[in-house]
FIKOL-181399 format. One record per residue (C-alpha): residue number from 1; residue in three letters; x, y, z. Coordinates in steps of 0.001 Angstrom, whole numbers, plus 500000, padded with zeros to 6 digits. Example, Ala and Ser with C-alpha at 12.3 -4.5 7.8 and 13.67 -1.06 7.14 Angstrom:
BEGIN
[1 ala [512300 495500 507800]] [2 ser [513670 498940 507140]] 
! end
This chain:
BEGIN
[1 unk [546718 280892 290924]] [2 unk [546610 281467 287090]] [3 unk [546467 279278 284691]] [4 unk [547823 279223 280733]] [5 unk [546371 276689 277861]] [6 unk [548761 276403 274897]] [7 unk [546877 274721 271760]] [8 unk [549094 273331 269620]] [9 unk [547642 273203 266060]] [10 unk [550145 270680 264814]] [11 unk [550517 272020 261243]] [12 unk [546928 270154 259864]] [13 unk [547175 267180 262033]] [14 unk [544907 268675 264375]] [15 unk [543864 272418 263642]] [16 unk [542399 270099 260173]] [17 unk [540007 267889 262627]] [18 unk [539536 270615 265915]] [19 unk [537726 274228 265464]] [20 unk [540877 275802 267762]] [21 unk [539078 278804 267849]] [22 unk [535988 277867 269154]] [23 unk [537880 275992 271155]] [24 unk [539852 278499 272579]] [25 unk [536604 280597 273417]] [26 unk [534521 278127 275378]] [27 unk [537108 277495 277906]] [28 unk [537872 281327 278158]] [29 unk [534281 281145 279183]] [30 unk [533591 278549 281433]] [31 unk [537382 278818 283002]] [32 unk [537206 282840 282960]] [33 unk [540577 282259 281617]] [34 unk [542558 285326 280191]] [35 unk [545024 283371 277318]] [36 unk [544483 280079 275618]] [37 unk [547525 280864 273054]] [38 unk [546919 278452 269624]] [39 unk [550526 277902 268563]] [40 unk [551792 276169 265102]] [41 unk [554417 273709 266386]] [42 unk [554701 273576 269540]] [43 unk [557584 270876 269654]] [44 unk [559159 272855 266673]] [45 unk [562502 274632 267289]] [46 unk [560387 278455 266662]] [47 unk [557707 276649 269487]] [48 unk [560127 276190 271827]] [49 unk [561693 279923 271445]] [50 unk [558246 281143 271646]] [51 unk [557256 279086 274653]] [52 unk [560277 279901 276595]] [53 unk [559940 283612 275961]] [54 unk [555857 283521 276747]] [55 unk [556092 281419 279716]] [56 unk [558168 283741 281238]] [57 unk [556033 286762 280081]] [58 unk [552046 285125 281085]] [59 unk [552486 285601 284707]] [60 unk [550851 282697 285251]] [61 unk [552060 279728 287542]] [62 unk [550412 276475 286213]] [63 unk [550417 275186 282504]] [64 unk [548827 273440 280413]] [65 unk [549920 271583 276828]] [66 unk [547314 270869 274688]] [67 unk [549150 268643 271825]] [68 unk [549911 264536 271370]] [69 unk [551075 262291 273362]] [70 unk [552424 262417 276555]] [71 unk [554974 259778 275465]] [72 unk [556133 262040 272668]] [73 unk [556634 265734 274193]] [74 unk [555800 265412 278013]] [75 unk [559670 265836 278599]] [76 unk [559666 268640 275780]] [77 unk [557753 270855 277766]] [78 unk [558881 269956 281451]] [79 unk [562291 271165 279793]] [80 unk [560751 274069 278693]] [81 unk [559336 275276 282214]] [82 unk [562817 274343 283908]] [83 unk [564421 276441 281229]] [84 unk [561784 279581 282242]] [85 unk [562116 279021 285638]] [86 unk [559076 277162 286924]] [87 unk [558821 273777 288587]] [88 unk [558692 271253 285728]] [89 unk [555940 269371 287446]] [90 unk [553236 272435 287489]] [91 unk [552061 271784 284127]] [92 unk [549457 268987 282404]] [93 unk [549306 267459 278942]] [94 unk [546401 266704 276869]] [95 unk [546573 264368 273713]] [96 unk [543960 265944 271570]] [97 unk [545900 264540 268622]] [98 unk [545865 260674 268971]] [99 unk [542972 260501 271009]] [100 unk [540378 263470 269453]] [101 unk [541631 264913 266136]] [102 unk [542654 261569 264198]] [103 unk [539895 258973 266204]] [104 unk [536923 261705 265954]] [105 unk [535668 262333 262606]] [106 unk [532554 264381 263856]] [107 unk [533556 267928 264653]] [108 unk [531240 268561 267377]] [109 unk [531832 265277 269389]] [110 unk [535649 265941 268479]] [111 unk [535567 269364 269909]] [112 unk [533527 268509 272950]] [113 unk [535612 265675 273754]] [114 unk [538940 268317 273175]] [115 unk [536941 270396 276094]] [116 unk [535922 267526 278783]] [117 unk [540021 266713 278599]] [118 unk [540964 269957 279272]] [119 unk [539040 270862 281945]] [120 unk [540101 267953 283308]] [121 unk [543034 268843 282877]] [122 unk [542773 272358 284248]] [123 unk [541251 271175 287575]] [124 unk [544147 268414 287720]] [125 unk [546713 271138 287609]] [126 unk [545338 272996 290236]] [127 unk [546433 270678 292423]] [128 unk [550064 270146 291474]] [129 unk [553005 270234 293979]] [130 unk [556205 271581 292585]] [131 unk [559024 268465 292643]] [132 unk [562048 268198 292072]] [133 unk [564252 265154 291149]] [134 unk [566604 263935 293345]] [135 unk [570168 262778 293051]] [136 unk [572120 259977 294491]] [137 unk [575598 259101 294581]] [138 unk [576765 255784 293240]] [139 unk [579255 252793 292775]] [140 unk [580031 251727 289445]] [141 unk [581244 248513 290175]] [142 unk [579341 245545 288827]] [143 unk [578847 242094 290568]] [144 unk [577970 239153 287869]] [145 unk [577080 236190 289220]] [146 unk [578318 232947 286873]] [147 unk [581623 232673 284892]] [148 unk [579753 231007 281550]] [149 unk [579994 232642 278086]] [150 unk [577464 235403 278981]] [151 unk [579005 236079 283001]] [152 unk [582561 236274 281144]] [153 unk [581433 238496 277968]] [154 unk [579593 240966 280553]] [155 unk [582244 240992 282692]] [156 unk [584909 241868 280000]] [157 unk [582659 244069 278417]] [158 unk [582844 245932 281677]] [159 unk [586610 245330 282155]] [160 unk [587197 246865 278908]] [161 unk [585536 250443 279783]] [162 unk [587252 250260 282992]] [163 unk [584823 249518 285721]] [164 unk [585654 246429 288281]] [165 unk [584009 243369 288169]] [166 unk [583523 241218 290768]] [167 unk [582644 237274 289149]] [168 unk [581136 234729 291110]] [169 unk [581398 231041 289706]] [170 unk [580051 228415 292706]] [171 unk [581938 225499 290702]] [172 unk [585935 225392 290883]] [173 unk [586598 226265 286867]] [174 unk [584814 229435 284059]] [175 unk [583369 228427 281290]] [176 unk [580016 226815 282106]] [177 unk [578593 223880 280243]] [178 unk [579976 224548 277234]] [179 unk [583384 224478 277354]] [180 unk [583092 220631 278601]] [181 unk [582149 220140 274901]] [182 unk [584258 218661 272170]] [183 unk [582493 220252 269482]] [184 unk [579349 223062 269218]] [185 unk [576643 223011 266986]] [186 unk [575839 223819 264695]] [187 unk [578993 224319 263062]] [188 unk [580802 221795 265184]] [189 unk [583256 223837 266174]] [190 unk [585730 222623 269556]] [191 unk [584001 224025 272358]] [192 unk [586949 224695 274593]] [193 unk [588654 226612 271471]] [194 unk [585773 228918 271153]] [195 unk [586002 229772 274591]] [196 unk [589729 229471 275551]] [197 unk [590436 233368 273895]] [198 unk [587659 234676 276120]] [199 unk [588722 232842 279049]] [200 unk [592588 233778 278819]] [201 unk [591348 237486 278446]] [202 unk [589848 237124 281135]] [203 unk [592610 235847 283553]] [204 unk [595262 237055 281578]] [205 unk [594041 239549 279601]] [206 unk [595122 243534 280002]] [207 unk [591882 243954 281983]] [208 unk [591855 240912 283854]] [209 unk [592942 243112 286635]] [210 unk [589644 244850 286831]] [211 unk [588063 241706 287227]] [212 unk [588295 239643 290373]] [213 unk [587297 236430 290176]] [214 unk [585677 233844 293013]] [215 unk [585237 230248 292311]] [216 unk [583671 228093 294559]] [217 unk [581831 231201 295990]] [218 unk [578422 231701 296149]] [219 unk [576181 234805 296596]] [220 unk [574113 234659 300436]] [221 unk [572876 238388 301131]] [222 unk [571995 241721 299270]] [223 unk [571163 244945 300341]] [224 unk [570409 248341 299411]] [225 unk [569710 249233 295735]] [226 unk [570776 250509 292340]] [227 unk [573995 252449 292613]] [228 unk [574403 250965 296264]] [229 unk [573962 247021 296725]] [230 unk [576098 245873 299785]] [231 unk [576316 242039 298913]] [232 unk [577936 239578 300767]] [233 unk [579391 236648 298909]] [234 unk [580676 232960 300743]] [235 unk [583674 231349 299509]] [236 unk [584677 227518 300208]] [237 unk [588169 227269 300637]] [238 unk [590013 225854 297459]] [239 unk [593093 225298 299786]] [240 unk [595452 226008 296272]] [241 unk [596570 229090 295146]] [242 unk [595716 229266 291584]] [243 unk [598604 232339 291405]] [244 unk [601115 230379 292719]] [245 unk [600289 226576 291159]] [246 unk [601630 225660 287815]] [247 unk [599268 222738 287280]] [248 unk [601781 220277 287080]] [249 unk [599739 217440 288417]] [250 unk [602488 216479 290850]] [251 unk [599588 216962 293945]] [252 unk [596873 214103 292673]] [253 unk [598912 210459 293132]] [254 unk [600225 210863 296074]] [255 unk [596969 211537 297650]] [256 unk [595368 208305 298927]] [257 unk [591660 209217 298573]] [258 unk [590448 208027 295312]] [259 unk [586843 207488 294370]] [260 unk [584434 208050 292219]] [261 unk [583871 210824 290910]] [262 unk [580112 212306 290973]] [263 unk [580407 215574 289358]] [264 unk [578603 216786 286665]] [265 unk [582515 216912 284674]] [266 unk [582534 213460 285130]] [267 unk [579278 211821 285125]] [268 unk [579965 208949 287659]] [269 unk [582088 206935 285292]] [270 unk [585770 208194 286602]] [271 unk [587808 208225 289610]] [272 unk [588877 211327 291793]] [273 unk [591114 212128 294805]] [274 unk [590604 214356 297262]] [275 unk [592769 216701 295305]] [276 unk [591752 217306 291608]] [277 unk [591377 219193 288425]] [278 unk [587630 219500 287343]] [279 unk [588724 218303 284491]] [280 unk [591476 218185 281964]] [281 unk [592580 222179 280615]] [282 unk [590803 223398 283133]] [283 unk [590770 227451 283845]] [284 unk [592017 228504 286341]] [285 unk [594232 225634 285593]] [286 unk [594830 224453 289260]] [287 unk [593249 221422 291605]] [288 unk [591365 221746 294427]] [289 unk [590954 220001 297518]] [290 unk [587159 218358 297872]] [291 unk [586746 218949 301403]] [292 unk [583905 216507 301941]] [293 unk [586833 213833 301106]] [294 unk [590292 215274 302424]] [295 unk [591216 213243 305770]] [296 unk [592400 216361 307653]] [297 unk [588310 217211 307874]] [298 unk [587605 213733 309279]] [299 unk [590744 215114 311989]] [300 unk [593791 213026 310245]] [301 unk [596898 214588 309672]] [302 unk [597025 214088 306149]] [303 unk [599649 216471 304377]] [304 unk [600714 214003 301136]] [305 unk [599735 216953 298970]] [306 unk [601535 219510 300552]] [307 unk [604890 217498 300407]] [308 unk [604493 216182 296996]] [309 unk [603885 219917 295339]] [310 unk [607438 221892 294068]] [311 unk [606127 225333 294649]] [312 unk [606209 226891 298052]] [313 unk [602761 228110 299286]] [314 unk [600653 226687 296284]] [315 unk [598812 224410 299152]] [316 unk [597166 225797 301699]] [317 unk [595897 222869 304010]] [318 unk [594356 225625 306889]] [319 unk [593215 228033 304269]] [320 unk [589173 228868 305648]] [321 unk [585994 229799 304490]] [322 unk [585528 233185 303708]] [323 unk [582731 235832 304062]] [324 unk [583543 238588 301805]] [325 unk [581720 241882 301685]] [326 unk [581297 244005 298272]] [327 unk [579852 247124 297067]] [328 unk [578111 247537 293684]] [329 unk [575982 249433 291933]] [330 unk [574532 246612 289337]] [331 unk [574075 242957 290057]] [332 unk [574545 241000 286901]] [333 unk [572661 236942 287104]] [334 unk [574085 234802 284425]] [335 unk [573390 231460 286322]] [336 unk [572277 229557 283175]] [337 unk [569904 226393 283982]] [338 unk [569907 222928 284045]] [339 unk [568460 219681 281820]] [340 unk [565309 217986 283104]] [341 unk [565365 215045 284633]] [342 unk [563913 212426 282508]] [343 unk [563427 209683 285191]] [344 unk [560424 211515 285737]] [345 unk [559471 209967 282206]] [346 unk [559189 206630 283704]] [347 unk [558815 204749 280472]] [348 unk [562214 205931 279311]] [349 unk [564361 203737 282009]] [350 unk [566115 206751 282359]] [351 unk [568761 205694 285651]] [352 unk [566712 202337 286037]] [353 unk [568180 200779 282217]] [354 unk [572326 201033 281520]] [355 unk [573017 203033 278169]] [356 unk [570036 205046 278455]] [357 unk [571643 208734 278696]] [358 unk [571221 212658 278339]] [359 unk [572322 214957 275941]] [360 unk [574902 216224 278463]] [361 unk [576099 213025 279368]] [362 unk [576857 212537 275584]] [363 unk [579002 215248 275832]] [364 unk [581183 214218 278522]] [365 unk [581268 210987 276973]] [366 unk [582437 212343 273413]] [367 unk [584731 214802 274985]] [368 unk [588547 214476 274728]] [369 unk [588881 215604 278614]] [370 unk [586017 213124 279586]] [371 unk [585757 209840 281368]] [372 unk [586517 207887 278613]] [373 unk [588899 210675 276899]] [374 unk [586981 210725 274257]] [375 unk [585744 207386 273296]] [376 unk [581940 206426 272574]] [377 unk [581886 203541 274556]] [378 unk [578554 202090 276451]] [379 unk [578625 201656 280017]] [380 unk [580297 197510 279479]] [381 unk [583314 199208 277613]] [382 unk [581432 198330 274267]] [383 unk [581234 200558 270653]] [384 unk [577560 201082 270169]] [385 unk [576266 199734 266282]] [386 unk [573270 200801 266975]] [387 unk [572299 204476 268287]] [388 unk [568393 206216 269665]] [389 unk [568548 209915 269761]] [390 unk [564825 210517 271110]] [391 unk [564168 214546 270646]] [392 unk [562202 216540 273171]] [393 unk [562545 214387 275907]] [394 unk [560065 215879 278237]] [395 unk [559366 219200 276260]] [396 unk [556138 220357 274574]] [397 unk [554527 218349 276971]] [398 unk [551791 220055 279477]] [399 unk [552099 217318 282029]] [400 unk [555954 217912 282012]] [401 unk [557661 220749 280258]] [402 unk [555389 223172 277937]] [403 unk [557388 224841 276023]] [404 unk [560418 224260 273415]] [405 unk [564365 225319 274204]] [406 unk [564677 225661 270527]] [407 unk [568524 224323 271066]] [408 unk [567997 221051 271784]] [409 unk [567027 219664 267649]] [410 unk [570293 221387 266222]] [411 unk [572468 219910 269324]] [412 unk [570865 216461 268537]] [413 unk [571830 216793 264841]] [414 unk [574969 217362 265949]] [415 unk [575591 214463 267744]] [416 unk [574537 212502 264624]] [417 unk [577470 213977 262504]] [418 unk [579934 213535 265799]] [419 unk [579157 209610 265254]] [420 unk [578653 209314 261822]] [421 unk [582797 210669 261966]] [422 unk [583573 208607 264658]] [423 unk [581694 204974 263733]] [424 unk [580893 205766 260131]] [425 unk [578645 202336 260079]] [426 unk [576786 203079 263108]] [427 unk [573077 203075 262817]] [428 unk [571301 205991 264400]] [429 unk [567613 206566 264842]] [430 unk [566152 209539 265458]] [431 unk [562990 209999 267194]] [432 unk [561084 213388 267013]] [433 unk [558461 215573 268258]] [434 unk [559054 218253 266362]] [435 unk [562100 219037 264015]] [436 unk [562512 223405 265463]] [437 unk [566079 224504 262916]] [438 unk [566176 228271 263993]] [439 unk [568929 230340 262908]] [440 unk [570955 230722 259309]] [441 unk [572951 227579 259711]] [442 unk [570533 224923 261598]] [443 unk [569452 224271 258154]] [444 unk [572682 223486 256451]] [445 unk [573476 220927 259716]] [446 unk [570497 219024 259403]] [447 unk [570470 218515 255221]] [448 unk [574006 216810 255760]] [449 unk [572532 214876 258720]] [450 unk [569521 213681 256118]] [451 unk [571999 212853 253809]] [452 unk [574025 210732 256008]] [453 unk [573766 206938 255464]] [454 unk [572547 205016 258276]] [455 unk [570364 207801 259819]] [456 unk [566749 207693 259883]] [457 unk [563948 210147 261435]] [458 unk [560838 208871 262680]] [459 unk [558052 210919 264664]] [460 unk [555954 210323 267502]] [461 unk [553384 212158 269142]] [462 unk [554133 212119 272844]] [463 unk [556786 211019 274836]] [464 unk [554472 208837 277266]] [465 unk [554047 207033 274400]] [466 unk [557622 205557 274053]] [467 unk [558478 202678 276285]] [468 unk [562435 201921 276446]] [469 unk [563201 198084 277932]] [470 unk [566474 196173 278308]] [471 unk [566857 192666 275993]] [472 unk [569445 190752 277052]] [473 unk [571712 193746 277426]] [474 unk [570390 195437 273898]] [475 unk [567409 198392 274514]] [476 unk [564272 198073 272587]] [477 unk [562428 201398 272080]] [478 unk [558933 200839 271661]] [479 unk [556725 203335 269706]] [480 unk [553269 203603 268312]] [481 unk [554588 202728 264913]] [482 unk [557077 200060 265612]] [483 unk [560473 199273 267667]] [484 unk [563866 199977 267180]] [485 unk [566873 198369 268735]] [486 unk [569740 200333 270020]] [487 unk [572935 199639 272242]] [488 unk [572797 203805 273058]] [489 unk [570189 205808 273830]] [490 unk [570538 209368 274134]] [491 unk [567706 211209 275608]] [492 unk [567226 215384 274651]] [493 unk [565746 216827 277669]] [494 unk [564666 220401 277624]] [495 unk [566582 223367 279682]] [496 unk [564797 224307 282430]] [497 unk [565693 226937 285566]] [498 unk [568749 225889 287129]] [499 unk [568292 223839 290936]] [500 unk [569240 227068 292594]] [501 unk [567239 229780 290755]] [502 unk [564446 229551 293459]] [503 unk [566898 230738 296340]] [504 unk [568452 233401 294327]] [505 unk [565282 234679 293034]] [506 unk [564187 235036 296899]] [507 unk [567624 236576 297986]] [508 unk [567581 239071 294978]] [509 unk [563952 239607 295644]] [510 unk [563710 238582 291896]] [511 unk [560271 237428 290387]] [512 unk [560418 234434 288366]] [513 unk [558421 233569 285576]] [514 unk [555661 230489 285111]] [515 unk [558133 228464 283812]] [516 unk [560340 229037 286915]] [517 unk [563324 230954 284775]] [518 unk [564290 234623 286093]] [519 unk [561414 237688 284709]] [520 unk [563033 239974 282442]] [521 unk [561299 243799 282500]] [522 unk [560245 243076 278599]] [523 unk [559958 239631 276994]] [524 unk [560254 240756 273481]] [525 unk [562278 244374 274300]] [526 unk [564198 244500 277087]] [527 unk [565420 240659 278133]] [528 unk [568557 241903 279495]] [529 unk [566880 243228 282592]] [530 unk [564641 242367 285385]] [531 unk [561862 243682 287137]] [532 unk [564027 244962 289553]] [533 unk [566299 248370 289291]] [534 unk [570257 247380 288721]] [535 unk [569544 244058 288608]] [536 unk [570251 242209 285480]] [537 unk [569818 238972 283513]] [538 unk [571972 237385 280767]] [539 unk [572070 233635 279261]] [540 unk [569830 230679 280268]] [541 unk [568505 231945 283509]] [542 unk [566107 234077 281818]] [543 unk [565540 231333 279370]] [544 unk [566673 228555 276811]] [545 unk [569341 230179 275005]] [546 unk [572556 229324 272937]] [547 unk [575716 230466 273142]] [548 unk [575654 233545 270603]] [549 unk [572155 234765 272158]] [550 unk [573730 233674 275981]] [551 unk [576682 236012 274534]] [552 unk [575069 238293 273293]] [553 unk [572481 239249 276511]] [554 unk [575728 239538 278728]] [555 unk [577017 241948 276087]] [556 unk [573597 244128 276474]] [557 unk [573374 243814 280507]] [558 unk [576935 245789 280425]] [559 unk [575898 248119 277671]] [560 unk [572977 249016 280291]] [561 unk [575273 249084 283738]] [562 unk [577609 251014 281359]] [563 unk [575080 253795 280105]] [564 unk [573126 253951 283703]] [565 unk [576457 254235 285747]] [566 unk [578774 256564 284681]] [567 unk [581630 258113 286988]] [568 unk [581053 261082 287984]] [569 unk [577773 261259 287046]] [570 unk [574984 261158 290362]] [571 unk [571922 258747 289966]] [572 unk [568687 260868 288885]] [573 unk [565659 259581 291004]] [574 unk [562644 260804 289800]] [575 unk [560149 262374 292179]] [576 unk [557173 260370 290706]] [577 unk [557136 257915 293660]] [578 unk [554315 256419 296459]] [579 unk [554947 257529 299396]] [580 unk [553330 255788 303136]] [581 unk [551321 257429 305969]] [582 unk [552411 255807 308966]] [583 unk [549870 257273 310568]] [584 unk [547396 255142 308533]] [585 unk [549440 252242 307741]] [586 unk [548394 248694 309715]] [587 unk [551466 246621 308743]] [588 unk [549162 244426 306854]] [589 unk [551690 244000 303453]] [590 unk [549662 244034 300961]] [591 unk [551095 246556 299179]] [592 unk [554764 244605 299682]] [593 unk [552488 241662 298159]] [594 unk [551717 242907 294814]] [595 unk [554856 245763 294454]] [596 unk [556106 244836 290657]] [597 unk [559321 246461 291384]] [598 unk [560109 244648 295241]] [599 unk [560357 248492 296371]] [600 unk [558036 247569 299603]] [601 unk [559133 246445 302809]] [602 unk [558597 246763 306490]] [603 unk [560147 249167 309052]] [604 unk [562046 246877 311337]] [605 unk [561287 249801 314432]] [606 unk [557743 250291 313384]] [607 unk [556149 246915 311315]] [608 unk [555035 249956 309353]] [609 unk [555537 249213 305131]] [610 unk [558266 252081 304076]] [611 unk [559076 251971 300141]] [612 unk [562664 252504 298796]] [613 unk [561812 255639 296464]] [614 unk [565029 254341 294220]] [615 unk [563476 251409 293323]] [616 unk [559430 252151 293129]] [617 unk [558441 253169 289809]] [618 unk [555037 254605 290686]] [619 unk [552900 252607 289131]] [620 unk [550432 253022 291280]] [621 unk [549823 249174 292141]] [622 unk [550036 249617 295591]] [623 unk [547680 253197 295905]] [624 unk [545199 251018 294245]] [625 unk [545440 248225 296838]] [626 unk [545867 249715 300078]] [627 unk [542883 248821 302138]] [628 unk [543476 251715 304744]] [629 unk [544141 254398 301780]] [630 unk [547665 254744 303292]] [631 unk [549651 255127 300494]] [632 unk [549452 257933 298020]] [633 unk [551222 258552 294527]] [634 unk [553000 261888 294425]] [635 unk [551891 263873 291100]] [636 unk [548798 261286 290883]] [637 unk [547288 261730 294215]] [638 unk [543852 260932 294899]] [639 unk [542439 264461 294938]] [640 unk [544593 264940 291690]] [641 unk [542494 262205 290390]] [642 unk [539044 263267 291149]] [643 unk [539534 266193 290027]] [644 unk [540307 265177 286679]] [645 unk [536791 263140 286736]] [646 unk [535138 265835 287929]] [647 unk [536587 267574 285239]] [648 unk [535797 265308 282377]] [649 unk [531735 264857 283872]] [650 unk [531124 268031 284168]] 
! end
């Protein structure tokens, strides 16, 4: 085995700070080696000539780079090898730029630190296997789960490059929250009409065929990984053909179940039948059959539907649950979240007091295909005089929620101008925390809210501090610095995870953050994906967002399936895995315990741990952790290690 040490001299960045020479002598002497070659530029375009025509000509078999940073050149030099034709893997790096030359300033501790590196280096190499990265074949089809702005802007970003999309929506209509909106903050523009283009593409559209969509369907098993998830996805039967209805509402009177309706499109305060639109304009604009309520599940032979509708096959009263299997190489969750309950803010009289709302229930309530079609009405059919908007209901609060949604201040402005247009001598009180305006027209919003008449801001500390009780039918809010009377009050919760994050996040195998909202790989640079390979995140799962940031995350989750997945093109694993001795292995799962990536689990034959080398990212966490030393890290292995150290101390 012979060995070759390249200095690189990096013009004067380090031949100005490191005696290359000397260098280059002392570890001919202590290594009896026969070249250490000082080059100019290693990473230059004459470098890379040189290297490819020396490597080739040395006649040794291991290599090592003394230069910067791994993170810089590591991949200029495996290149390099592959392009001589040695193993890519049979060579070491050692930064004597970042962490010698320009940290050093004495020449003698610079130079003898240069020398403990690379003998570390030199017995480290020693020891290197030759690997070789593996390929995989893959499925470019993409699964996103949730038909809100940032499910439908991945999936027809998808659409549009050609890949199928498979969309998941549990609730019977697309769009999410805010296309039940009348108008959007900050520049209260009609919710529905913002959406309605995107939605029409996407049923309509010239791509909608690459894009099948689910409602009422849920996500219930996943396997395999990136390139290769088989999921399996449970839809309720809808019992209406949204292909063959034509929404003419003929279905709904006949049917004699009516009651009210519960739904988050209707907030209590309508009636339903067992057949229904969510909600008026709904896409895909068809009803659907509730089957907790329909009287052919409670065994009668109801059909009043079925007669009543003009188009043949539109109803389908036997149509059954279905278990539908699908194959994809990227998992897309765009779930958004929920509000927080304020009854747990027991002051507020939130569901104890009438009038006393949430920001979403506002919405309905303002909305043209609400309960009350539109009208701002209290709960006794009256027009509110007098209006409470109390701001971060619940957030920046450690004993309930920590942190700010950073939505929730513009939304509440908005509803200010909404009644200030609607009941121009309403009075409105607003209650703050703290006023949070971020983005370029926040600002704008709230200097016309200021300048409304009737509209005052007052601030309080913290919420427990607020005490909300009914007067003879008119709420008092009671503050640290006085009351205020109100017919209306309208309570800003935060956004927190939505109710079903905590299955998903089990059934994805899906870490979730301390706030309880999906873990993206970087917080600050790469929110689009999760800890886990394939899988992505877009919109308010991953945390308070609104709709052009929701929008925009859904856009960068396809840009990723689309630059990862390409037809034709095989997966490239690399070969920089941990690998399991069975022999050694107890079963115990610890490693499966603290795996960042989920690649762990346990041989169903054996109870042994086995890792999925497509997913593991060697990191080394669970090498480190193993109490039976049963795991290794290929091209960091323990001896690899040590010798290193041994190289360094001696």
């Amino acid at each position: 085995m012979s060995t070759r040490v390249y200095l690189c001299k990096c013009g004067t960045n380090i031949a100005a700070h490191l005696n290359l020479e000397s260098l280059a002598t002392q570890l001919q002497e202590r290594f009896n080696l026969a070249d250490v070659v000082p080059v100019d530029f290693l990473c230059s375009e004459e470098g890379k000539d040189f290297l490819q025509q020396d490597l080739t000509a040395s006649g040794a078999d291991r290599f090592i780079f003394a230069a910067c940073s791994p993170r810089d050149h590591d991949h200029t030099f495996r290149e390099a090898l592959t392009k001589s034709g040695f193993n890519p893997y049979l060579q070491q790096m050692v930064n004597i730029r970042e962490q010698v030359a320009w940290v050093t300033a004495d020449p003698a501790q610079a130079e003898a630190k240069a020398l403990a590196l690379i003998s570390a280096a030199i017995g480290r190499v020693s020891l290197h296997q030759p690997l070789s990265d593996r390929e995989l074949a893959i499925v470019t089809d993409t699964l996103v789960i949730g038909a809100g702005p940032a499910g439908m802007k991945c999936a027809l970003t998808l659409a549009e490059a050609g890949r199928q999309v498979v969309l998941v929506e549990k609730s019977p209509a697309i769009g999410g929250k805010p296309v039940l909106f009348e108008e959007v903050a900050p520049d209260l523009q009609c919710g529905p009409c913002l959406l309605e283009p995107m939605m029409e593409e996407l049923l309509h559209g010239s791509n909608a065929h690459r894009i099948q969509l689910l409602t009422l369907a849920k996500l219930t098993s996943v396997k395999g990984s990136y390139g290769n998830f088989i999921t399996t996805i449970r839809q309720r039967p809808r019992r209406i053909d949204p292909t063959v209805c034509i929404g003419c509402y003929e279905c709904i009177a006949p049917c004699p179940v009516n009651t009210t309706d519960t739904s988050a499109f209707q907030i209590g305060r309508a009636k339903k039948n067992a057949i229904a639109f969510a909600f008026q304009g709904v896409l895909p604009n068809a009803p659907y059959i509730d089957n907790e309520l329909c009287l052919r599940s409670n065994g009668e032979d109801c059909s009043a539907c079925l007669e009543a509708c003009p188009m043949d096959n539109a109803v389908i009263l036997k149509e059954e649950e279905k278990l539908l299997e699908k194959k994809v190489g990227a998992i897309v969750v765009a779930t958004g979240g929920d509000l927080f309950d304020p009854s747990a803010l027991a002051g507020l009289g939130y569901r104890t007091i009438p009038d006393v709302i949430t920001s979403f229930e506002f919405e309905r309530l303002t909305s043209a295909n609400g309960p009350t079609g539109g009208q701002l009405l209290t709960e006794a059919g009256i027009t509110p005089t007098k209006i409470c908007i109390i701001h971060c209901a619940g957030s920046l609060e450690k004993q309930h929620i920590p942190y700010c949604s950073g939505i929730c201040c513009t939304y509440a402005l908005k509803f200010s101008r909404m009644i200030a247009e609607r009941l121009p001598e309403t009075i409105i009180n607003h209650l703050f925390k703290e006023l949070v305006l971020p983005g370029k027209a926040a600002r704008t919003l709230a200097d016309k809210v200021h300048g409304q008449p009737n509209t005052s801001f007052h601030r309080f500390t913290t919420i427990d501090a607020i005490r909300i009780t009914d007067r003879d039918g008119r709420k008092v809010i009671s503050t640290p610095d006085g009351e205020f009377a109100a017919d209306l009050v309208i309570l800003c919760p935060p956004i927190i995870p939505g109710k079903d994050a905590g299955k998903l996040s089990k059934l994805l195998d899906l870490p979730l953050d301390r706030d309880g909202f999906f873990e993206e790989a970087g917080d600050r640079l790469d929110s689009a994906r999760s800890k886990v390979k394939g899988i992505y995140l877009a919109g308010n799962c991953q945390g308070p967002n609104d709709i052009r940031d929701a929008v925009n995350q859904g856009m960068a989750a396809a840009g990723y399936i689309l630059a990862g997945l390409v037809e034709g093109r095989n997966l490239s694993l690399s070969p920089i895995v941990a690998t399991v001795d069975p022999e050694k292995c107890s079963g115990c799962r610890v490693c499966g315990e603290i795996c960042p990536f989920m690649a762990i689990d346990l041989n169903e034959e054996d109870g042994k741990s086995q890792i999925n080398d497509v997913l593991c990212q060697g990191c080394g966490s669970c090498v480190a952790a193993c109490p039976a030393g049963a795991i290794s890290g290929r091209h960091f292995t323990s001896a690899q290690i040590m010798a290193e150290l041994e190289g360094i101390l001696s």
